[in-house]
CHARMM-style PDB file with segment names, atoms N, HN, CA, C and O in Angstrom:
ATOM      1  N   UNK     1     139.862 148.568 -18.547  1.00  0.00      PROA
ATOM      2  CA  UNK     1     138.514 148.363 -18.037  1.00  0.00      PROA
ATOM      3  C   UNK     1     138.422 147.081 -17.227  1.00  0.00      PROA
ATOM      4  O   UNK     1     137.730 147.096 -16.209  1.00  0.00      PROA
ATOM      5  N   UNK     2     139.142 145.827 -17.636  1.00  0.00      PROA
ATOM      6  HN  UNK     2     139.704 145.814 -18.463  1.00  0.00      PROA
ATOM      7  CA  UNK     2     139.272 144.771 -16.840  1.00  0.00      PROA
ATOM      8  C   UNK     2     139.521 144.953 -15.887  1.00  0.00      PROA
ATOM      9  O   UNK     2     138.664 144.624 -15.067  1.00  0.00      PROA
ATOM     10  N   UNK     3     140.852 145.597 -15.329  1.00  0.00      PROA
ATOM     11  HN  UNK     3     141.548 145.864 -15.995  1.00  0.00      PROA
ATOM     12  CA  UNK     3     141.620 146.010 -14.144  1.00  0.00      PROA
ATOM     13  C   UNK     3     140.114 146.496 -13.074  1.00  0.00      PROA
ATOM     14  O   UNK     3     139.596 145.767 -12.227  1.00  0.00      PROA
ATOM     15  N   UNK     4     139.664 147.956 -13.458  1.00  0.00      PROA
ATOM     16  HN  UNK     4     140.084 148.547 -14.146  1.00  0.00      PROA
ATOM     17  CA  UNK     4     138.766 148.408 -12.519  1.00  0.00      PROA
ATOM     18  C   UNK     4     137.846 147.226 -12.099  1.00  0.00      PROA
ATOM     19  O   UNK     4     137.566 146.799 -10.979  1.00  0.00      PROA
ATOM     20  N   UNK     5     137.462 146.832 -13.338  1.00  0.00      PROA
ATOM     21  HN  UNK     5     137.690 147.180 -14.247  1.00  0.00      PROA
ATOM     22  CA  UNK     5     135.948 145.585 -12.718  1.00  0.00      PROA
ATOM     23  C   UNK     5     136.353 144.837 -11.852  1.00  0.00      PROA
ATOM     24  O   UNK     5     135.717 144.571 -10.832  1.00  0.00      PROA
ATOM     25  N   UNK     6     137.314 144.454 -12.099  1.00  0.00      PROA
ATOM     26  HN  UNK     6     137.831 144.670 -12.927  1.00  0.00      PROA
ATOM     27  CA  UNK     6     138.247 143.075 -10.855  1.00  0.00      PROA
ATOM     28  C   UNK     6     138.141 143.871  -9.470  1.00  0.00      PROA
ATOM     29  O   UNK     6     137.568 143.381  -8.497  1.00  0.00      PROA
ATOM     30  N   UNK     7     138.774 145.214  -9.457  1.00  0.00      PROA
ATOM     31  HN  UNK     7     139.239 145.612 -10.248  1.00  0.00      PROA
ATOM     32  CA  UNK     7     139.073 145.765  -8.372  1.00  0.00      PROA
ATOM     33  C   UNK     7     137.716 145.982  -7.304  1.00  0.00      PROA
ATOM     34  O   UNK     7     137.658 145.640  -6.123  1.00  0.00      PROA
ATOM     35  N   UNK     8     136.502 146.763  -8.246  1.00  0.00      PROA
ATOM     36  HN  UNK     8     136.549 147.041  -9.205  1.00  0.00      PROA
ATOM     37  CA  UNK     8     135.301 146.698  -7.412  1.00  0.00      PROA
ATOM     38  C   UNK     8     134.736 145.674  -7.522  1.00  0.00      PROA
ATOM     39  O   UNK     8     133.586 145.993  -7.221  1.00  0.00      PROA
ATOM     40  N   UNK     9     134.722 144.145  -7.853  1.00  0.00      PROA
ATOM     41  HN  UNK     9     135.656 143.886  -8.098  1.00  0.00      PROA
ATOM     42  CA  UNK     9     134.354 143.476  -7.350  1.00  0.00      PROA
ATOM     43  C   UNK     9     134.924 142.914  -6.130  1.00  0.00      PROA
ATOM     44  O   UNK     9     134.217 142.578  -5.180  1.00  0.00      PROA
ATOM     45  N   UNK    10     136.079 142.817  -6.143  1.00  0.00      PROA
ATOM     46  HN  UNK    10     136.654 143.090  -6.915  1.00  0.00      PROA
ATOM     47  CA  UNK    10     136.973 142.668  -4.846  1.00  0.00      PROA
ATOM     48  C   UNK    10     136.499 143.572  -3.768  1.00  0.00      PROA
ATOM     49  O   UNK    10     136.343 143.146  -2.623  1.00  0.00      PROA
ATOM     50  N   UNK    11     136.236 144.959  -4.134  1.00  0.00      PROA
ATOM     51  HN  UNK    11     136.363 145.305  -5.063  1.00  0.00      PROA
ATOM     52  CA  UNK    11     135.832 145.403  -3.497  1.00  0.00      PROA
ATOM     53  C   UNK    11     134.368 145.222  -2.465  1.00  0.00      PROA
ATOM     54  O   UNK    11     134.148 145.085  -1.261  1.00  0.00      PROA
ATOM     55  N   UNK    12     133.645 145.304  -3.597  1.00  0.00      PROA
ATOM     56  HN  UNK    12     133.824 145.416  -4.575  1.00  0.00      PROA
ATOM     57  CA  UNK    12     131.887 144.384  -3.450  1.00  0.00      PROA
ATOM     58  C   UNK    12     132.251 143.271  -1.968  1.00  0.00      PROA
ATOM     59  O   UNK    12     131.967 143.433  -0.781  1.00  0.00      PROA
ATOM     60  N   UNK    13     133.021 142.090  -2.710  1.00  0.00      PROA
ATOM     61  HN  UNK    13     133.252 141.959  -3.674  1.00  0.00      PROA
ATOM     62  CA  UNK    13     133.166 141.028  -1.730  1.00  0.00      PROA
ATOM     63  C   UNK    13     133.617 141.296  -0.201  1.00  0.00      PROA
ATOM     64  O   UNK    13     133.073 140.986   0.859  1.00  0.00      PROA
ATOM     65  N   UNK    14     134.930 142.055  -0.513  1.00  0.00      PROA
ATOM     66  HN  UNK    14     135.372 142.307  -1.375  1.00  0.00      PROA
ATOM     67  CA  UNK    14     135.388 142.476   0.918  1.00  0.00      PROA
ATOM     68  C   UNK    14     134.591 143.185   1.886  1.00  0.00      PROA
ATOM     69  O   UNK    14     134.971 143.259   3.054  1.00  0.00      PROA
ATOM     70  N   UNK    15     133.212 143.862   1.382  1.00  0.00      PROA
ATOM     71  HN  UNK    15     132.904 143.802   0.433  1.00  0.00      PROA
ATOM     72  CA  UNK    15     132.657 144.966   1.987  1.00  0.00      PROA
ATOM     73  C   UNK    15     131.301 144.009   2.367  1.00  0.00      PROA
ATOM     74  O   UNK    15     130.491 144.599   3.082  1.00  0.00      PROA
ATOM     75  N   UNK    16     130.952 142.675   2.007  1.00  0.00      PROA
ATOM     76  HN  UNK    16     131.609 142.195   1.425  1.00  0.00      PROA
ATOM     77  CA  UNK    16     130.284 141.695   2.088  1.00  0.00      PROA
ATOM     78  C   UNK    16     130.860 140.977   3.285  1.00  0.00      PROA
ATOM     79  O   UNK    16     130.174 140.860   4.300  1.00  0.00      PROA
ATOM     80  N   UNK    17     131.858 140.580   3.232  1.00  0.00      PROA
ATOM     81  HN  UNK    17     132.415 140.675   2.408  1.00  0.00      PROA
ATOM     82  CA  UNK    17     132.448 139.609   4.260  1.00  0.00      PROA
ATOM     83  C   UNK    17     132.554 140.365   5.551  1.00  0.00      PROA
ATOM     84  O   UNK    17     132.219 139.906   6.642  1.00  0.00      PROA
ATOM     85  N   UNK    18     133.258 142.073   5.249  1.00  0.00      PROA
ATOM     86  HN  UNK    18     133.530 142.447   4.362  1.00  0.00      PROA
ATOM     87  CA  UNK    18     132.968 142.442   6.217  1.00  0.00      PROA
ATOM     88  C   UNK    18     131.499 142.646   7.231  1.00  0.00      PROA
ATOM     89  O   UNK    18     131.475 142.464   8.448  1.00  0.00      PROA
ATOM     90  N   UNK    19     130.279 143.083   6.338  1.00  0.00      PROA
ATOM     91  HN  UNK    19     130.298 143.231   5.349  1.00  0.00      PROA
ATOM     92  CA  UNK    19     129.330 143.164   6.935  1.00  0.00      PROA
ATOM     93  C   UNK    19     129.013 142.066   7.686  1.00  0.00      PROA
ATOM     94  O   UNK    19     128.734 142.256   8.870  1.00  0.00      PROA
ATOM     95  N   UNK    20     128.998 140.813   7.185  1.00  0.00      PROA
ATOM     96  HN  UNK    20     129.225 140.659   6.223  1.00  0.00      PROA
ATOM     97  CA  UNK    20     128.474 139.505   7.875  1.00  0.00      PROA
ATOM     98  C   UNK    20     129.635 139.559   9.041  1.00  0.00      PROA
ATOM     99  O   UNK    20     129.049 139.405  10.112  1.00  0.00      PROA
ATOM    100  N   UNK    21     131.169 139.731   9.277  1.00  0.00      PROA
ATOM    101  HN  UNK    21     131.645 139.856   8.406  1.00  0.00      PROA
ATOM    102  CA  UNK    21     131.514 139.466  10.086  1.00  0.00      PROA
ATOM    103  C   UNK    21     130.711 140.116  11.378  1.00  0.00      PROA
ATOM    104  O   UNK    21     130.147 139.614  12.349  1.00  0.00      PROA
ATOM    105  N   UNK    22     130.932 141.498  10.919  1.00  0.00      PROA
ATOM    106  HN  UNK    22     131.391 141.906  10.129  1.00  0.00      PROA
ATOM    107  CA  UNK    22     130.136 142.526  11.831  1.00  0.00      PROA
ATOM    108  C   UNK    22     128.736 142.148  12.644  1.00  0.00      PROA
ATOM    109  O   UNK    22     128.500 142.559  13.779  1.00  0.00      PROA
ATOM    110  N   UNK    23     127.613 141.071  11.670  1.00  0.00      PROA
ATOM    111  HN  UNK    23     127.804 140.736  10.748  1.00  0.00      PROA
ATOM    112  CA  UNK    23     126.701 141.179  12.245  1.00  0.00      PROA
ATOM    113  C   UNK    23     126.275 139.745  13.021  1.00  0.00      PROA
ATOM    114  O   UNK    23     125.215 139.327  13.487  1.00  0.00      PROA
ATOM    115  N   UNK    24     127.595 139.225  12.925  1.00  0.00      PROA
ATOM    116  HN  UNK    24     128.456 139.565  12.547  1.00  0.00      PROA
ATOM    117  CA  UNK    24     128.278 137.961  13.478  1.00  0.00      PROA
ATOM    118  C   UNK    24     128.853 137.822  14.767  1.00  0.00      PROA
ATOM    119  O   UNK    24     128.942 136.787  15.428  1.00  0.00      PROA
ATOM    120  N   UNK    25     129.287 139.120  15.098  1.00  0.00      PROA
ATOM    121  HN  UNK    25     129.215 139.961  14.561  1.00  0.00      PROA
ATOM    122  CA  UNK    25     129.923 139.391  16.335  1.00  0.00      PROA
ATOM    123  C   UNK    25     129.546 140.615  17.033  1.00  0.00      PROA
ATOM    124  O   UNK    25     130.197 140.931  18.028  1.00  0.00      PROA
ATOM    125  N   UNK    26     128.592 141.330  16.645  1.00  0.00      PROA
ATOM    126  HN  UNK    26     128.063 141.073  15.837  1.00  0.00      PROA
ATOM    127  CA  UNK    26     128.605 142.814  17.139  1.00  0.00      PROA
ATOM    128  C   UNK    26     127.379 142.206  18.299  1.00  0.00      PROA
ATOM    129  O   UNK    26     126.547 141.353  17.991  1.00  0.00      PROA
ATOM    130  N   UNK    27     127.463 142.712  19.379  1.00  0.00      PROA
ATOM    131  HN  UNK    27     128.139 143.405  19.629  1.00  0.00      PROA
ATOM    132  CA  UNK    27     126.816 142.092  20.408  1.00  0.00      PROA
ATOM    133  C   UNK    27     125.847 143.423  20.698  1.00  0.00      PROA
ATOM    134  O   UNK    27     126.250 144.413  21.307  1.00  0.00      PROA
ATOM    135  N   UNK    28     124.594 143.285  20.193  1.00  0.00      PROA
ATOM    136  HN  UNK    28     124.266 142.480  19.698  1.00  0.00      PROA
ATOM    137  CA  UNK    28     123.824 144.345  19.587  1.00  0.00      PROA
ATOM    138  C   UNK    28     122.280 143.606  20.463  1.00  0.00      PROA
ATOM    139  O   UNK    28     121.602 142.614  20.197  1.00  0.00      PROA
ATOM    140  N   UNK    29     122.159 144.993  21.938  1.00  0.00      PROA
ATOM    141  HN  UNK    29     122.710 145.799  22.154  1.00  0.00      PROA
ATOM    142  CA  UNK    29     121.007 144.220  22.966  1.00  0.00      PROA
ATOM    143  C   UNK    29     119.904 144.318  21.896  1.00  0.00      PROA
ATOM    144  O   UNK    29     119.763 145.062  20.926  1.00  0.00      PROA
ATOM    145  N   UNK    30     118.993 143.066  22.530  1.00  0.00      PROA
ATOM    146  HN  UNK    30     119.108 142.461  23.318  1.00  0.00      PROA
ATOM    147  CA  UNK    30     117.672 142.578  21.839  1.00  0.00      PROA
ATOM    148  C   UNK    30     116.200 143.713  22.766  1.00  0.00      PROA
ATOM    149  O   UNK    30     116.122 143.483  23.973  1.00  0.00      PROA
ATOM    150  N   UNK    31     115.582 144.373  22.427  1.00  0.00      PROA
ATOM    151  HN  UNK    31     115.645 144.560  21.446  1.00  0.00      PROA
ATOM    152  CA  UNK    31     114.623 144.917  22.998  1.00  0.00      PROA
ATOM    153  C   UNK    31     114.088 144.738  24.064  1.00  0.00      PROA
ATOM    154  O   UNK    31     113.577 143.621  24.153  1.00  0.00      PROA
ATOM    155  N   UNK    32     113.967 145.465  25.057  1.00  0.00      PROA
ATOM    156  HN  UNK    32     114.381 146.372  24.984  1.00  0.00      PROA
ATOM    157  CA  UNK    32     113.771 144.992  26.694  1.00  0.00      PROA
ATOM    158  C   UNK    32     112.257 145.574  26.775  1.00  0.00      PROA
ATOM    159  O   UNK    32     111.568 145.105  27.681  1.00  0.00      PROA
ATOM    160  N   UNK    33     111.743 146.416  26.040  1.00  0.00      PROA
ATOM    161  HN  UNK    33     112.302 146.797  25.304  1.00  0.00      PROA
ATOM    162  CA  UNK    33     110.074 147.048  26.736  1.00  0.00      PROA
ATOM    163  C   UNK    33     109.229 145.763  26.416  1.00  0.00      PROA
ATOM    164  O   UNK    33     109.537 145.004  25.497  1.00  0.00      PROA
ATOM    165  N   UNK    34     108.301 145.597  27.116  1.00  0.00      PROA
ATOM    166  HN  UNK    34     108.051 146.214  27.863  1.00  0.00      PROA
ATOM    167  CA  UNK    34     107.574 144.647  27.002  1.00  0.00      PROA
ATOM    168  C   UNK    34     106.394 145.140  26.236  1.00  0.00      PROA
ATOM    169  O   UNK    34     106.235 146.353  26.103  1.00  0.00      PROA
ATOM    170  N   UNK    35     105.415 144.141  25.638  1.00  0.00      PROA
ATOM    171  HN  UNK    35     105.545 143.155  25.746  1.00  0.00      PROA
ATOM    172  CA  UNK    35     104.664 144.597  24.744  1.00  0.00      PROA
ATOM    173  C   UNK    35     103.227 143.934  25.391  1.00  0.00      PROA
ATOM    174  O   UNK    35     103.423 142.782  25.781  1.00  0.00      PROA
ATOM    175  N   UNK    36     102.263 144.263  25.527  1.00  0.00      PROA
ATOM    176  HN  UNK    36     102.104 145.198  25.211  1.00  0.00      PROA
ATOM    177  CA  UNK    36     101.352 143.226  25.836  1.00  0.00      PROA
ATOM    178  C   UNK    36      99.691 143.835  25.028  1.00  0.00      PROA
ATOM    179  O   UNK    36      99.335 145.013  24.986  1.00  0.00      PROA
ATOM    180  N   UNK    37      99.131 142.968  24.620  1.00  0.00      PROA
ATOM    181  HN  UNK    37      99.420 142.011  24.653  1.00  0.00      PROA
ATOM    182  CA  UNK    37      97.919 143.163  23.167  1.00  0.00      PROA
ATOM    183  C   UNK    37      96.962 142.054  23.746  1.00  0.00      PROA
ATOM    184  O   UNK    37      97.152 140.924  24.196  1.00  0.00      PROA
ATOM    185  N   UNK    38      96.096 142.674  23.592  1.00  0.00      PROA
ATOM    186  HN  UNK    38      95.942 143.592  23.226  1.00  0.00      PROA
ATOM    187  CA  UNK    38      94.676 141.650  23.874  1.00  0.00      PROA
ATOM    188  C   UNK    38      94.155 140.932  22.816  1.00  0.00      PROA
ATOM    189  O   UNK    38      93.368 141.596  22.141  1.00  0.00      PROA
ATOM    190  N   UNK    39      94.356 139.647  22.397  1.00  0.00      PROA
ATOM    191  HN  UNK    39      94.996 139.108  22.945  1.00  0.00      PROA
ATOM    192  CA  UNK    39      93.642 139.218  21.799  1.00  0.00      PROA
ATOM    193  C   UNK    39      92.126 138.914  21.169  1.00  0.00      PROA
ATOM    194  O   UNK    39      91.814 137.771  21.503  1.00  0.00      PROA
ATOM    195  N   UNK    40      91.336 139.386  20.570  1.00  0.00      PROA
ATOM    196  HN  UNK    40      91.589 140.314  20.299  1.00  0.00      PROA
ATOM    197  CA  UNK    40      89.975 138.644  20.991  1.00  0.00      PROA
ATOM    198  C   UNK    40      90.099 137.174  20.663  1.00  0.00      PROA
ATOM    199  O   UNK    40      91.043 136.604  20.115  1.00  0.00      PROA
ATOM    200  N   UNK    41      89.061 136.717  21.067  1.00  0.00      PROA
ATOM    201  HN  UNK    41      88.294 137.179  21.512  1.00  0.00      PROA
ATOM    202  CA  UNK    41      89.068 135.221  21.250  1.00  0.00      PROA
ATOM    203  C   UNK    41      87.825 134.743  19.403  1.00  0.00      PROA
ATOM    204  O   UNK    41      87.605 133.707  18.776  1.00  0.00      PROA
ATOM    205  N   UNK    42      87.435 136.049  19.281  1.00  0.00      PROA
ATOM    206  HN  UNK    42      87.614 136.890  19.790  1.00  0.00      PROA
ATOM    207  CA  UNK    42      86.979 135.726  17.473  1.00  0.00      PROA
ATOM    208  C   UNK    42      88.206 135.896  16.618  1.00  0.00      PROA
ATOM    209  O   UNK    42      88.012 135.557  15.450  1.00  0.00      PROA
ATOM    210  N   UNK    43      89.125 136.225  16.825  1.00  0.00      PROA
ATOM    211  HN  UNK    43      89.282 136.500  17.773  1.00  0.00      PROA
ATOM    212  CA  UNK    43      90.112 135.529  16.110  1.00  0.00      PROA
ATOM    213  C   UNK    43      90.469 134.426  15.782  1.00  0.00      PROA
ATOM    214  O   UNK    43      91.007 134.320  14.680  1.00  0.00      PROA
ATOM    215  N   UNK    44      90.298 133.264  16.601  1.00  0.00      PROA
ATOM    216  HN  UNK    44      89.860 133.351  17.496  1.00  0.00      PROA
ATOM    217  CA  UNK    44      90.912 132.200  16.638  1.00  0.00      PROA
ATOM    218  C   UNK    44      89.698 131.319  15.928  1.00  0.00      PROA
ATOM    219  O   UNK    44      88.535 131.706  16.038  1.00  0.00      PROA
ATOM    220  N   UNK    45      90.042 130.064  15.166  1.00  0.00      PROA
ATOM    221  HN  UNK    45      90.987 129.749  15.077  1.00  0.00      PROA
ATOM    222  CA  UNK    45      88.808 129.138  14.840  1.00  0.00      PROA
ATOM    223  C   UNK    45      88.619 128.147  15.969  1.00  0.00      PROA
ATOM    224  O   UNK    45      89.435 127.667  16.756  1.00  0.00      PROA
ATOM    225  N   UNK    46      87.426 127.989  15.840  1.00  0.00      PROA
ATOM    226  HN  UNK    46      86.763 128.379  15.200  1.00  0.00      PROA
ATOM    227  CA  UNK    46      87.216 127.037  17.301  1.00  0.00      PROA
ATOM    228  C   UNK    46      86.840 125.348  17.108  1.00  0.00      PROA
ATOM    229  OT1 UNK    46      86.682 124.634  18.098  1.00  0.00      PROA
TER     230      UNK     46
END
């Protein structure tokens, strides 16, 4: 039972390190549509 636990935690970690590498380097475009919202101006405190 030791053996397995060691193994999926190793596992756990490796599948950790990988993700962060991934989201470290994956050159992933940022949203290009533009958005535009009218504020009212009673929103704001004056």
């Amino acid at each position: 039972m030791g053996k397995v636990t060691i193994i999926l935690i190793v596992i756990l970690v490796v599948a950790i390190v990988a993700g962060c590498v991934v989201l470290a380097y994956w050159d992933f475009p940022a949203p290009s549509s533009r958005v535009e919202k009218v504020l009212p101006d009673a929103r704001f405190p004056k």
